[in-house]
C-alpha positions in Angstrom: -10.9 -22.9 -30.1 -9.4 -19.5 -28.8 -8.4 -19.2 -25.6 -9.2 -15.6 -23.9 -6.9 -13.9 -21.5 -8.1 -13.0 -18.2 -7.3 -9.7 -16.9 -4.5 -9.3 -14.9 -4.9 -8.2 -11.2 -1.9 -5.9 -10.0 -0.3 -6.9 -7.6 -1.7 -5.7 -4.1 -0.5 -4.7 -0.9 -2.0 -3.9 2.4 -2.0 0.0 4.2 -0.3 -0.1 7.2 -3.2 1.7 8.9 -6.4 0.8 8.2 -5.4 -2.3 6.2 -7.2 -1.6 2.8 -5.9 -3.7 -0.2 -4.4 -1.0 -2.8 -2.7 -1.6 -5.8 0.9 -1.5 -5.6 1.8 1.5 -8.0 -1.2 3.3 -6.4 0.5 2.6 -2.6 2.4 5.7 -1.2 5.7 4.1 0.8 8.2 4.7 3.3 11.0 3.0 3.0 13.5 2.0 6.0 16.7 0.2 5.4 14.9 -3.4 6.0 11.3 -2.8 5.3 8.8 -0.9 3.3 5.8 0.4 4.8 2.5 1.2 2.6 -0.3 3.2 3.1 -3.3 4.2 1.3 -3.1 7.8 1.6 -1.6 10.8 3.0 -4.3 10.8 5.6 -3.0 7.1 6.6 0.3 7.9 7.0 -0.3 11.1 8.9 -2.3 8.7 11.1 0.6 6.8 11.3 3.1 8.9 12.5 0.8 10.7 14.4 0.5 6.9 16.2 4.3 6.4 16.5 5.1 9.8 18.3 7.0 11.1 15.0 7.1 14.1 13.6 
């Protein structure tokens, strides 16, 4: 008998803001010296900052 290969899920991550799973090589990041954030989208992470009084 052959054996057939499942697919392989990528690995996924959470967005910070509105917590949709995303692959991780689709994930737009910001990184700090001890984390990395990841969000979704441009829109997310606008949202984001927007939250966290940056500009």
């Amino acid at each position: 008998m052959t054996e057939q290969k499942k697919p392989h899920d990528p690995e996924q991550v959470a967005c910070e803001v509105c917590l949709k799973e995303i692959p991780i090589s689709e994930a737009k990041s910001d990184e700090a010296s001890d984390y990395v954030i990841h969000y979704c989208s441009l829109d997310c992470y606008a949202k984001w900052k927007e939250q966290n009084g940056q500009k």
